[in-house]
C-alpha positions in Angstrom: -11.9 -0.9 -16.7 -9.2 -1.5 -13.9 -9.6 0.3 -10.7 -7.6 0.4 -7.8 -8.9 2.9 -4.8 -7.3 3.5 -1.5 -8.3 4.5 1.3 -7.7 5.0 4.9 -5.5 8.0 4.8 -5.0 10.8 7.0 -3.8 13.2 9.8 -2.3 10.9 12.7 0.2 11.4 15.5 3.4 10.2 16.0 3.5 7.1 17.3 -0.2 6.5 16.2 -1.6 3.9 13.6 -3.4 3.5 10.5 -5.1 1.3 8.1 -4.6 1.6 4.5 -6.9 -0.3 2.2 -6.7 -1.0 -1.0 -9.5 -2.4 -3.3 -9.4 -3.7 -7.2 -12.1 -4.1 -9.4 -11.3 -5.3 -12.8 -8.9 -7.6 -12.3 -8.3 -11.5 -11.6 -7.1 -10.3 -8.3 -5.6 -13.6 -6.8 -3.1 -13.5 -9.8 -2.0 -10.4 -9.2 1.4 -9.5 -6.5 -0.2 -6.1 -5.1 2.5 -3.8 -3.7 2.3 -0.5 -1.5 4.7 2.4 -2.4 5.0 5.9 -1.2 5.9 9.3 -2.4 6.9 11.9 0.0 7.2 15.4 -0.7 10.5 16.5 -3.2 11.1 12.5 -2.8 10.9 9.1 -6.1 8.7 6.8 -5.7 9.8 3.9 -3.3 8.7 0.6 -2.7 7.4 -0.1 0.9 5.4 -3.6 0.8 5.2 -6.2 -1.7 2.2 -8.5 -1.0 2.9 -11.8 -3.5 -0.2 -13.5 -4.9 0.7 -16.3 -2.1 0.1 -14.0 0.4 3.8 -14.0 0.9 5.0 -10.5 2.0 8.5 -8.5 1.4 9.1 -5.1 3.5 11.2 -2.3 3.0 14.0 -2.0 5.7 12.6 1.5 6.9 8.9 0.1 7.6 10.1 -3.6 9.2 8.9 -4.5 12.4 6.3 -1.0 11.9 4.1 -2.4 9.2 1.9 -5.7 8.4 0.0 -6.6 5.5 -2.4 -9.1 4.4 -4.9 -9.6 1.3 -8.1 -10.6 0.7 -8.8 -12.4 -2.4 -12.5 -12.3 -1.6 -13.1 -8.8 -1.2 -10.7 -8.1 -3.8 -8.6 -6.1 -1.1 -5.0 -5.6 0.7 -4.6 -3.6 4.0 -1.8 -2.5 4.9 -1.5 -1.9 9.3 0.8 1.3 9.9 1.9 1.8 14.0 4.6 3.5 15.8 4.4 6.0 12.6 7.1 8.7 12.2 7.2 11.7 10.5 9.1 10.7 8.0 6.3 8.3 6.7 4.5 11.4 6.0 3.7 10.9 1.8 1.3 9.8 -0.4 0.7 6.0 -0.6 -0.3 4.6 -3.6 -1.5 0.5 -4.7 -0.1 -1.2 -7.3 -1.1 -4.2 -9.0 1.5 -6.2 -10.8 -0.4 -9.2 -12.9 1.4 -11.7 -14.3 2.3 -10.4 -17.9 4.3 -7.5 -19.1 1.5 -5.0 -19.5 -0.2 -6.2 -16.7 0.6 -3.5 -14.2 -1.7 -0.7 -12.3 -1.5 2.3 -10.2 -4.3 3.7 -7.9 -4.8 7.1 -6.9 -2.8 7.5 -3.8 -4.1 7.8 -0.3 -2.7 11.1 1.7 -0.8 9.9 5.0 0.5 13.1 7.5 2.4 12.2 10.5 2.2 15.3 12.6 1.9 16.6 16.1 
């Protein structure tokens, strides 16, 4: 059975930080392009953070310079590093796991993130 759970969410700040993890069981993980999206309120689904199996890394425009990621193959993990947060990156952040074949694609649960003073 796949599993994908985040964690790390919560009530922060603006301008403050947080660490998102995001850990798979199930899956050949080091195969596997692992991306962050978000979902905020009355808002689709977007892309934030695309994490290749390389550890190569794309970013959205409105997260650059804000955001870093990395993966651990070992611990089966990615974190994703948010600072300088806005409140407009108030949503729910979810994992994804895109494996390399057509069916091969996951979703974890979603992680809560408020930005709020």
């Amino acid at each position: 059975q796949v599993q994908l759970v985040e964690s790390g969410g919560g009530l922060v700040q603006p301008g403050g930080s947080l660490r998102l993890s995001c850990t798979a069981s199930g899956i050949s993980f080091r195969f596997y392009a692992m991306g962050w999206y978000r979902q905020a309120p009355g808002k689709k689904r977007e892309l934030v953070a695309r994490i290749n199996s390389d550890g190569g890394t794309n970013h959205a425009d409105s997260v650059e310079g804000r955001s870093t990621h990395s993966r651990q193959n070992a611990k089966k993990t990615v974190y994703r590093e948010m600072n300088s947060l806005k409140v407009e990156d108030t949503a729910v952040y979810y994992c994804h796991a895109d494996g390399p074949g057509v069916a091969l694609n996951y979703w974890g649960q979603g992680t809560q993130v408020t930005v709020s003073s």
